[in-house]
N, C-alpha and C positions, 0 to 999 in steps of 0.2 A: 726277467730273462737275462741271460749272461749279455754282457754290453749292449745292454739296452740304457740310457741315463733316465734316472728318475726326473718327474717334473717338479720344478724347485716347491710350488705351490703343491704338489700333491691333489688337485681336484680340479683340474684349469680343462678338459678336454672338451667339455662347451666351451670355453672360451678361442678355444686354441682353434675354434673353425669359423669366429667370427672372423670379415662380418659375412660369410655364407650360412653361418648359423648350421640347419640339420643338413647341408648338403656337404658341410666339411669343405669346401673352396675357400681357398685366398681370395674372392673377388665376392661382389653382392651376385647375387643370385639372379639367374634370369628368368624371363617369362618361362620361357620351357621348363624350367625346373621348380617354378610354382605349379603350371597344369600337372606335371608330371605327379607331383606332389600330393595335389588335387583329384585324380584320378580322372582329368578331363582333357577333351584335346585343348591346344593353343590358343586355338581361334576361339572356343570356349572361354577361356580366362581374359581373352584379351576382350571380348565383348563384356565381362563381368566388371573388369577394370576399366571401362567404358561407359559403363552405366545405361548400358542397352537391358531393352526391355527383354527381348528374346532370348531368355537363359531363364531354364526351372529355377526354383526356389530352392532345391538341394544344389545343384551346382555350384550357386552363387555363394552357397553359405558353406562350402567345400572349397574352391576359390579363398574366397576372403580367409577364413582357417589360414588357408599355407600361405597367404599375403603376412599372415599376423606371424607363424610359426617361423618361417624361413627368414623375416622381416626385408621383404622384398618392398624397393620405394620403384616406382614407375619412370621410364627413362622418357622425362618431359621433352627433349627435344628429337626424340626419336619418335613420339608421339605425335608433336606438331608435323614432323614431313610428312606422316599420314594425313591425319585431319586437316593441317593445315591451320591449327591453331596455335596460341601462343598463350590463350586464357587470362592475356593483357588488353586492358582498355586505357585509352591516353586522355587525360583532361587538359586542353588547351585555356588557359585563360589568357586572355587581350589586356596584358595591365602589368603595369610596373611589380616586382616583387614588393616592394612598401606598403602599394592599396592591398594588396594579397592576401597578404598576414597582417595587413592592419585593421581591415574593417570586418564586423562584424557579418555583413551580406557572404563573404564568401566565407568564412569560418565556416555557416549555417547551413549551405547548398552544396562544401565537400563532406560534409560531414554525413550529408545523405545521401553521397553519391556513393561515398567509400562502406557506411553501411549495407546500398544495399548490393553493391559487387562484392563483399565479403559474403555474405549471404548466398550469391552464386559462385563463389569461390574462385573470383575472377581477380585480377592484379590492377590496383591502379597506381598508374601514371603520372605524376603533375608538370606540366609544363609551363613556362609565360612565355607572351609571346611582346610582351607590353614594349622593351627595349628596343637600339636601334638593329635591323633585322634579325629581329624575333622571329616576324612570319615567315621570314626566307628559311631560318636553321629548323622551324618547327614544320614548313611544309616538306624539305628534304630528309626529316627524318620519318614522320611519317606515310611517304610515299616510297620511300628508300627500305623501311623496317616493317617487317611485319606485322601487326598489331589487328586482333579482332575488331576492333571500331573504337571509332574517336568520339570526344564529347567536347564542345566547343562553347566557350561563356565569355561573355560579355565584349561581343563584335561591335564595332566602330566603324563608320563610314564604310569601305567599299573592300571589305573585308576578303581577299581571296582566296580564303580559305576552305568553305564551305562547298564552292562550286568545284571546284580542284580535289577535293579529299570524293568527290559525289563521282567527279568524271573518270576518279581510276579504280571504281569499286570500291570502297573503301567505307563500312557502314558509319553513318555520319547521325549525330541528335544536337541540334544547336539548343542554348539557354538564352533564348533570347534572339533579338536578330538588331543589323545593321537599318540605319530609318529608311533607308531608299529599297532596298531587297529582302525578301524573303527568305530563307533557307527550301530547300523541302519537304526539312523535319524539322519541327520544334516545337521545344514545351517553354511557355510564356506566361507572366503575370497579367492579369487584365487591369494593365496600368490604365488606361482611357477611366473606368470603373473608378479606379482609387482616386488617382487626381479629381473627378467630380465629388467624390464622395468627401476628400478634406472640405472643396470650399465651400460645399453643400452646409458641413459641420459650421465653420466659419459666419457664413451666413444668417445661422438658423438660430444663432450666438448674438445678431445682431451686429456684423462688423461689416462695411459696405465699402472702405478705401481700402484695396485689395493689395496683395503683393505675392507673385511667385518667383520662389527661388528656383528655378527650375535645372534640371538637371544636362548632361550632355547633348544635342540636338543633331547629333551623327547617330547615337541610338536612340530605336526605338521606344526605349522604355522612358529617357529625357523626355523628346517627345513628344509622347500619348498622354505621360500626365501631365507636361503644360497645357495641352487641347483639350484636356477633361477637366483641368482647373477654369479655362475660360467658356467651355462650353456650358459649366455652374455659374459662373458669375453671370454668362449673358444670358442664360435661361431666368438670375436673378433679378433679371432687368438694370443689372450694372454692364455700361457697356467696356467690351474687350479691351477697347484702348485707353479707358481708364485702368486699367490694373495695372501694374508698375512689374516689368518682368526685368530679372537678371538672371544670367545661365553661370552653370560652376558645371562641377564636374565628379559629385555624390561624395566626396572629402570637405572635411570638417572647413579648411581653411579657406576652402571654396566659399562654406554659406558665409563667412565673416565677410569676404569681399563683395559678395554679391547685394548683403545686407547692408553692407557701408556705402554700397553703390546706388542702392532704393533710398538711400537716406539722404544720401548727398543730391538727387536728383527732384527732390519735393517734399513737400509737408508728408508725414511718418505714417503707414498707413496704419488701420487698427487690425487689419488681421492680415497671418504670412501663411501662406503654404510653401513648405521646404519639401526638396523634392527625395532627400533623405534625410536619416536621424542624424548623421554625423553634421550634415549642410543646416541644419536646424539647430543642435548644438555650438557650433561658431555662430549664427545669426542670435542666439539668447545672449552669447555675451557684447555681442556689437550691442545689441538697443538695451542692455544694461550700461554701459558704456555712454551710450546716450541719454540716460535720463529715464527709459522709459521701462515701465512696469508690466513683468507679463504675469499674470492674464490682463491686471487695469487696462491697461492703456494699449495693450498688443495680444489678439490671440494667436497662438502658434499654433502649426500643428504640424511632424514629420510623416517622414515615409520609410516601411521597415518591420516596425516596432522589435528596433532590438534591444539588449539587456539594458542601454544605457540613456533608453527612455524614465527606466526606474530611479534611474541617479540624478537625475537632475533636479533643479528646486526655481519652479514647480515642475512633479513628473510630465513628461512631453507626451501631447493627443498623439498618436501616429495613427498610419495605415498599414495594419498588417498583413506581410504578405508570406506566405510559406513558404520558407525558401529550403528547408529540410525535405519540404513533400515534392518541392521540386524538382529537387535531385535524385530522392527516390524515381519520379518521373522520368526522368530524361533516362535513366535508366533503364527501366524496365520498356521505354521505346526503341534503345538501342539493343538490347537481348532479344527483342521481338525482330527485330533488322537481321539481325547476323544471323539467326533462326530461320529465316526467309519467310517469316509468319508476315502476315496481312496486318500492319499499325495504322494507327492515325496519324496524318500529317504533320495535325496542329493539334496540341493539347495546351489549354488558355485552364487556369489555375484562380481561384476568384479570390480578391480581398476581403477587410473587412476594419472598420473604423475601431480603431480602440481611445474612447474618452478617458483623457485624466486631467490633472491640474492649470494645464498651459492653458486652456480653451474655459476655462470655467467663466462664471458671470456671477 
Protein backbone atom coordinates (compact mmCIF):
# COMPACT_ATOMS: atom_id res chain seq x y z
CA UNK A 1 0.00 0.00 0.00
CA UNK A 2 1.18 3.51 -0.94
CA UNK A 3 3.42 4.81 2.23
CA UNK A 4 3.21 1.94 3.86
CA UNK A 5 7.31 0.89 4.55
CA UNK A 6 8.12 -2.60 4.00
CA UNK A 7 9.55 -4.66 7.00
CA UNK A 8 13.32 -4.78 6.48
CA UNK A 9 13.04 -8.65 7.21
CA UNK A 10 10.10 -9.33 5.00
CA UNK A 11 8.37 -12.04 7.40
CA UNK A 12 8.90 -10.57 11.19
CA UNK A 13 4.84 -10.13 11.92
CA UNK A 14 5.04 -13.01 14.58
CA UNK A 15 7.80 -11.56 15.69
CA UNK A 16 6.75 -7.98 15.79
CA UNK A 17 3.95 -8.92 18.49
CA UNK A 18 6.37 -10.48 20.72
CA UNK A 19 6.46 -10.90 23.64
CA UNK A 20 2.53 -10.74 23.46
CA UNK A 21 2.81 -13.34 20.91
CA UNK A 22 -1.16 -13.97 19.27
CA UNK A 23 -2.57 -11.01 21.13
CA UNK A 24 -0.28 -8.55 19.20
CA UNK A 25 0.67 -6.25 22.57
CA UNK A 26 3.95 -4.69 23.39
CA UNK A 27 3.69 -6.21 26.92
CA UNK A 28 3.41 -10.26 28.13
CA UNK A 29 0.08 -11.07 28.11
CA UNK A 30 -2.37 -11.34 30.84
CA UNK A 31 -4.42 -13.82 32.73
CA UNK A 32 -7.50 -12.38 30.94
CA UNK A 33 -6.12 -12.65 27.76
CA UNK A 34 -5.16 -16.35 28.19
CA UNK A 35 -8.99 -17.28 29.54
CA UNK A 36 -10.22 -15.22 26.87
CA UNK A 37 -8.01 -17.24 24.63
CA UNK A 38 -9.13 -20.36 26.22
CA UNK A 39 -12.70 -19.81 25.84
CA UNK A 40 -13.08 -19.91 29.77
CA UNK A 41 -13.72 -17.49 32.30
CA UNK A 42 -10.72 -15.97 34.65
CA UNK A 43 -11.33 -17.60 37.50
CA UNK A 44 -11.39 -20.63 35.35
CA UNK A 45 -7.66 -20.21 34.24
CA UNK A 46 -6.55 -18.96 37.41
CA UNK A 47 -7.59 -22.20 39.15
CA UNK A 48 -6.02 -24.27 36.25
CA UNK A 49 -2.70 -22.15 36.77
CA UNK A 50 -3.30 -23.12 40.37
CA UNK A 51 -3.34 -26.47 40.17
CA UNK A 52 -6.80 -27.01 41.76
CA UNK A 53 -8.58 -29.91 41.21
CA UNK A 54 -11.92 -28.50 40.28
CA UNK A 55 -11.57 -27.67 36.56
CA UNK A 56 -12.79 -30.42 33.80
CA UNK A 57 -10.16 -32.12 31.95
CA UNK A 58 -11.07 -30.04 28.56
CA UNK A 59 -10.66 -26.79 30.37
CA UNK A 60 -7.46 -27.43 31.85
CA UNK A 61 -6.12 -28.75 28.54
CA UNK A 62 -7.68 -25.50 26.73
CA UNK A 63 -6.02 -23.22 29.53
CA UNK A 64 -2.57 -24.74 29.20
CA UNK A 65 -2.98 -24.56 25.02
CA UNK A 66 -3.06 -20.52 25.41
CA UNK A 67 -0.45 -20.60 28.39
CA UNK A 68 1.89 -22.40 25.61
CA UNK A 69 0.45 -20.33 22.54
CA UNK A 70 0.31 -16.80 23.87
CA UNK A 71 3.60 -17.86 26.18
CA UNK A 72 2.03 -16.29 29.09
CA UNK A 73 4.63 -16.85 32.50
CA UNK A 74 2.48 -16.30 35.75
CA UNK A 75 2.92 -13.17 37.75
CA UNK A 76 4.65 -14.90 40.94
CA UNK A 77 4.30 -12.07 43.11
CA UNK A 78 0.99 -11.16 42.38
CA UNK A 79 0.36 -14.64 43.08
CA UNK A 80 1.97 -14.72 46.51
CA UNK A 81 -0.61 -11.44 47.81
CA UNK A 82 -3.20 -14.14 47.06
CA UNK A 83 -2.09 -17.27 48.56
CA UNK A 84 0.29 -15.78 50.50
CA UNK A 85 2.96 -17.84 49.31
CA UNK A 86 6.52 -17.18 48.16
CA UNK A 87 7.19 -21.11 47.21
CA UNK A 88 10.45 -20.30 49.25
CA UNK A 89 11.79 -22.55 52.00
CA UNK A 90 15.06 -21.24 54.13
CA UNK A 91 17.63 -23.79 55.49
CA UNK A 92 19.12 -22.38 58.58
CA UNK A 93 22.48 -24.07 59.41
CA UNK A 94 24.30 -23.27 63.06
CA UNK A 95 27.89 -23.46 61.74
CA UNK A 96 30.56 -21.57 60.61
CA UNK A 97 30.69 -21.32 56.58
CA UNK A 98 34.10 -23.69 56.51
CA UNK A 99 32.18 -26.75 58.52
CA UNK A 100 29.47 -26.11 55.78
CA UNK A 101 31.22 -26.74 52.65
CA UNK A 102 33.70 -28.67 54.29
CA UNK A 103 32.40 -31.68 55.69
CA UNK A 104 30.75 -34.34 54.08
CA UNK A 105 27.49 -34.57 56.76
CA UNK A 106 25.99 -31.52 55.37
CA UNK A 107 27.03 -31.87 51.68
CA UNK A 108 24.63 -35.32 52.17
CA UNK A 109 21.41 -33.76 54.09
CA UNK A 110 21.33 -30.42 51.45
CA UNK A 111 21.50 -32.47 48.79
CA UNK A 112 18.25 -34.17 50.06
CA UNK A 113 16.67 -31.49 50.95
CA UNK A 114 17.25 -29.47 47.79
CA UNK A 115 16.13 -32.78 45.80
CA UNK A 116 13.30 -33.16 47.24
CA UNK A 117 11.93 -29.21 47.25
CA UNK A 118 12.72 -29.31 43.60
CA UNK A 119 10.46 -32.05 43.29
CA UNK A 120 7.82 -29.83 44.84
CA UNK A 121 8.87 -26.99 42.96
CA UNK A 122 9.75 -25.18 45.88
CA UNK A 123 13.06 -22.65 46.25
CA UNK A 124 15.72 -23.10 48.68
CA UNK A 125 17.23 -20.95 50.83
CA UNK A 126 20.71 -21.41 52.57
CA UNK A 127 21.50 -19.51 55.34
CA UNK A 128 24.48 -19.88 58.38
CA UNK A 129 23.94 -18.79 61.29
CA UNK A 130 27.31 -20.23 62.89
CA UNK A 131 29.05 -16.33 62.93
CA UNK A 132 29.02 -13.57 65.39
CA UNK A 133 25.18 -12.74 65.38
CA UNK A 134 24.15 -15.12 63.00
CA UNK A 135 21.06 -15.82 64.94
CA UNK A 136 20.14 -12.19 65.27
CA UNK A 137 20.42 -11.30 61.25
CA UNK A 138 18.91 -14.90 60.50
CA UNK A 139 16.07 -14.50 63.02
CA UNK A 140 15.12 -10.79 61.55
CA UNK A 141 15.08 -12.04 58.28
CA UNK A 142 13.07 -14.71 58.68
CA UNK A 143 10.31 -13.19 60.82
CA UNK A 144 10.68 -9.91 58.77
CA UNK A 145 10.41 -11.83 55.20
CA UNK A 146 8.13 -13.99 54.02
CA UNK A 147 8.97 -17.32 53.52
CA UNK A 148 6.60 -20.75 53.37
CA UNK A 149 8.68 -22.49 56.22
CA UNK A 150 12.04 -22.89 57.62
CA UNK A 151 14.43 -25.82 58.08
CA UNK A 152 16.79 -25.60 60.85
CA UNK A 153 20.18 -28.01 61.32
CA UNK A 154 22.51 -28.55 63.63
CA UNK A 155 21.27 -26.44 66.88
CA UNK A 156 23.62 -25.90 69.71
CA UNK A 157 22.85 -25.19 73.25
CA UNK A 158 19.90 -22.88 73.87
CA UNK A 159 19.20 -22.25 70.40
CA UNK A 160 16.32 -19.45 70.02
CA UNK A 161 15.43 -20.02 67.11
CA UNK A 162 12.99 -22.70 66.99
CA UNK A 163 10.78 -21.50 69.67
CA UNK A 164 10.63 -17.85 68.14
CA UNK A 165 10.11 -18.97 64.24
CA UNK A 166 7.00 -21.59 66.23
CA UNK A 167 5.75 -18.39 68.21
CA UNK A 168 5.03 -16.13 65.01
CA UNK A 169 3.52 -18.80 62.82
CA UNK A 170 6.06 -19.59 60.93
CA UNK A 171 6.11 -23.55 59.83
CA UNK A 172 9.22 -24.80 61.44
CA UNK A 173 11.23 -28.90 61.00
CA UNK A 174 14.49 -28.86 63.03
CA UNK A 175 17.51 -31.61 61.95
CA UNK A 176 18.23 -32.44 65.01
CA UNK A 177 17.87 -30.59 68.30
CA UNK A 178 19.82 -28.61 71.10
CA UNK A 179 20.80 -31.27 74.34
CA UNK A 180 18.78 -29.53 76.90
CA UNK A 181 15.41 -28.82 74.48
CA UNK A 182 13.25 -30.22 72.17
CA UNK A 183 11.83 -28.59 69.14
CA UNK A 184 8.19 -29.48 68.26
CA UNK A 185 9.09 -30.94 65.10
CA UNK A 186 12.05 -33.04 64.23
CA UNK A 187 13.36 -35.55 62.25
CA UNK A 188 16.62 -37.05 64.19
CA UNK A 189 19.17 -39.88 63.94
CA UNK A 190 18.82 -42.51 66.58
CA UNK A 191 22.32 -41.45 67.77
CA UNK A 192 21.81 -43.40 71.38
CA UNK A 193 21.47 -46.63 68.87
CA UNK A 194 24.70 -45.84 66.90
CA UNK A 195 26.93 -44.84 69.69
CA UNK A 196 26.02 -48.51 71.49
CA UNK A 197 26.21 -50.23 68.42
CA UNK A 198 30.23 -48.79 67.57
CA UNK A 199 31.33 -50.16 71.01
CA UNK A 200 29.13 -53.13 70.98
CA UNK A 201 31.41 -53.66 67.50
CA UNK A 202 34.61 -52.77 69.59
CA UNK A 203 33.98 -55.05 72.14
CA UNK A 204 32.79 -58.14 70.24
CA UNK A 205 36.45 -57.47 68.60
CA UNK A 206 37.85 -58.19 71.76
CA UNK A 207 39.03 -54.59 72.90
CA UNK A 208 38.21 -53.72 76.76
CA UNK A 209 40.53 -50.21 77.36
CA UNK A 210 37.94 -48.03 75.88
CA UNK A 211 38.05 -44.49 74.35
CA UNK A 212 35.36 -41.99 73.03
CA UNK A 213 36.06 -39.30 71.13
CA UNK A 214 32.94 -37.80 71.50
CA UNK A 215 31.31 -35.16 69.83
CA UNK A 216 29.81 -31.49 70.88
CA UNK A 217 27.78 -31.91 74.43
CA UNK A 218 25.47 -28.65 73.71
CA UNK A 219 23.93 -31.12 70.90
CA UNK A 220 22.02 -33.66 71.11
CA UNK A 221 23.57 -35.94 68.76
CA UNK A 222 27.38 -35.30 70.70
CA UNK A 223 25.51 -36.42 73.39
CA UNK A 224 23.32 -39.57 72.76
CA UNK A 225 26.24 -41.31 71.24
CA UNK A 226 28.70 -40.60 74.16
CA UNK A 227 25.72 -42.34 76.44
CA UNK A 228 25.12 -45.21 73.91
CA UNK A 229 28.86 -45.66 73.80
CA UNK A 230 29.03 -46.04 77.71
CA UNK A 231 25.82 -47.50 78.08
CA UNK A 232 27.79 -50.74 75.69
CA UNK A 233 30.69 -50.63 77.55
CA UNK A 234 28.76 -50.81 81.02
CA UNK A 235 26.40 -53.29 79.68
CA UNK A 236 30.03 -55.01 78.79
CA UNK A 237 30.86 -55.04 82.34
CA UNK A 238 33.58 -52.32 81.60
CA UNK A 239 32.94 -49.95 83.91
CA UNK A 240 31.89 -46.09 82.73
CA UNK A 241 34.76 -44.46 84.22
CA UNK A 242 37.10 -46.54 82.95
CA UNK A 243 36.71 -45.40 79.48
CA UNK A 244 38.79 -42.32 78.62
CA UNK A 245 36.32 -39.51 77.09
CA UNK A 246 37.55 -36.37 75.23
CA UNK A 247 34.86 -34.10 73.36
CA UNK A 248 35.67 -32.13 69.95
CA UNK A 249 33.41 -30.89 67.87
CA UNK A 250 32.72 -33.54 64.57
CA UNK A 251 36.03 -31.72 62.57
CA UNK A 252 38.82 -33.48 61.66
CA UNK A 253 41.27 -31.49 63.90
CA UNK A 254 39.06 -31.99 66.79
CA UNK A 255 39.63 -35.87 66.83
CA UNK A 256 43.61 -35.16 66.52
CA UNK A 257 43.35 -33.13 69.76
CA UNK A 258 41.03 -35.17 71.49
CA UNK A 259 43.20 -38.40 70.56
CA UNK A 260 46.35 -36.68 71.69
CA UNK A 261 44.58 -35.89 74.77
CA UNK A 262 43.52 -39.79 75.56
CA UNK A 263 46.94 -40.46 74.94
CA UNK A 264 48.64 -38.13 76.89
CA UNK A 265 46.29 -38.82 79.78
CA UNK A 266 47.15 -42.88 80.25
CA UNK A 267 48.26 -46.05 78.86
CA UNK A 268 46.66 -46.13 74.91
CA UNK A 269 43.53 -47.71 74.84
CA UNK A 270 42.83 -50.67 72.30
CA UNK A 271 39.80 -49.68 70.91
CA UNK A 272 38.35 -45.75 69.91
CA UNK A 273 34.88 -44.76 69.12
CA UNK A 274 35.12 -41.30 67.08
CA UNK A 275 32.02 -39.54 67.22
CA UNK A 276 32.52 -38.68 63.30
CA UNK A 277 34.46 -39.79 60.22
CA UNK A 278 36.24 -36.59 60.02
CA UNK A 279 37.24 -36.78 64.28
CA UNK A 280 38.29 -40.34 63.35
CA UNK A 281 40.39 -39.46 60.44
CA UNK A 282 42.73 -36.93 62.73
CA UNK A 283 42.63 -39.61 65.56
CA UNK A 284 44.28 -42.31 62.74
CA UNK A 285 46.98 -40.04 62.20
CA UNK A 286 47.75 -39.01 65.98
CA UNK A 287 48.21 -43.00 67.17
CA UNK A 288 50.15 -43.33 63.73
CA UNK A 289 52.21 -40.70 65.07
CA UNK A 290 52.45 -42.54 68.13
CA UNK A 291 53.71 -45.75 67.35
CA UNK A 292 50.50 -47.51 67.23
CA UNK A 293 49.02 -49.84 64.64
CA UNK A 294 45.43 -49.92 63.58
CA UNK A 295 43.70 -52.41 63.63
CA UNK A 296 46.89 -54.21 65.79
CA UNK A 297 47.16 -52.36 68.40
CA UNK A 298 43.86 -49.94 68.13
CA UNK A 299 40.38 -50.57 66.76
CA UNK A 300 38.64 -47.67 65.34
CA UNK A 301 35.53 -47.07 64.41
CA UNK A 302 33.68 -43.57 62.97
CA UNK A 303 30.38 -42.18 62.78
CA UNK A 304 28.83 -41.01 59.28
CA UNK A 305 30.00 -43.45 56.97
CA UNK A 306 31.10 -41.07 54.49
CA UNK A 307 32.92 -41.24 51.19
CA UNK A 308 36.16 -40.78 53.01
CA UNK A 309 35.76 -43.89 55.05
CA UNK A 310 36.93 -45.66 51.62
CA UNK A 311 40.06 -43.57 51.57
CA UNK A 312 41.69 -44.24 54.22
CA UNK A 313 44.42 -47.25 54.94
CA UNK A 314 42.83 -49.22 56.64
CA UNK A 315 39.16 -48.40 55.39
CA UNK A 316 37.33 -46.84 58.56
CA UNK A 317 34.29 -49.31 60.47
CA UNK A 318 31.78 -46.39 60.76
CA UNK A 319 28.07 -46.00 61.77
CA UNK A 320 26.06 -45.11 59.00
CA UNK A 321 23.53 -42.79 59.20
CA UNK A 322 21.32 -41.43 56.33
CA UNK A 323 21.65 -38.21 56.16
CA UNK A 324 20.23 -37.77 52.31
CA UNK A 325 16.98 -39.59 53.70
CA UNK A 326 17.01 -37.13 56.22
CA UNK A 327 16.64 -34.44 54.38
CA UNK A 328 14.22 -35.90 52.31
CA UNK A 329 12.56 -36.14 55.75
CA UNK A 330 12.53 -33.03 57.11
CA UNK A 331 11.08 -32.16 54.30
CA UNK A 332 8.21 -33.68 53.37
CA UNK A 333 7.33 -32.90 57.43
CA UNK A 334 7.70 -29.31 56.60
CA UNK A 335 5.05 -29.62 53.22
CA UNK A 336 2.90 -31.50 55.54
CA UNK A 337 2.97 -28.21 58.12
CA UNK A 338 2.43 -25.55 55.66
CA UNK A 339 -0.41 -27.86 54.08
CA UNK A 340 -2.04 -27.92 57.57
CA UNK A 341 -2.03 -31.69 57.16
CA UNK A 342 -1.68 -33.74 60.49
CA UNK A 343 2.56 -34.79 60.84
CA UNK A 344 4.51 -36.53 63.33
CA UNK A 345 6.34 -34.57 65.75
CA UNK A 346 9.31 -36.73 66.02
CA UNK A 347 10.65 -38.76 63.23
CA UNK A 348 14.04 -40.81 64.65
CA UNK A 349 15.80 -42.36 61.33
CA UNK A 350 17.80 -45.71 62.38
CA UNK A 351 21.45 -46.58 61.90
CA UNK A 352 23.53 -49.12 60.96
CA UNK A 353 27.22 -50.44 61.64
CA UNK A 354 29.27 -50.72 58.53
CA UNK A 355 32.56 -53.17 59.14
CA UNK A 356 35.73 -52.57 57.24
CA UNK A 357 39.57 -52.67 57.82
CA UNK A 358 40.11 -50.46 61.05
CA UNK A 359 38.27 -52.92 63.38
CA UNK A 360 39.48 -56.08 61.80
CA UNK A 361 41.33 -59.03 64.10
Amino acid sequence: MPGQRPHPSGDRAATDREPGRVTGAGRPPTLAEVAAHAGVGRGTASRVLNDSPHVSPAARDAVLAAVAELGYVPNRAARSLVTRRTDTVVLVVSEPEERVFGEPYFAGIVRGIGERLAEAGLQLVLTMAGAAGGHERAAAYLTEQHVDGVLLLSLHAEDPLPSLLEARGVPTVCGGSPATSRPAYLVDIDNLAGGRSAVDHLVATGRRRLAVLAGPQDMSSGRDRLVGALDAAEAAGIDRAEVAVAVGDYSEESGRRAMAEVLAAGPPPDGVFAASDLMAVGALRVLREAGLDVPTDVGLVGFDDAAVCRHTDPELTSVRQPVARMGRVMVEVLLGRIAGREVPPDTVLQTRLVVRGSTAR
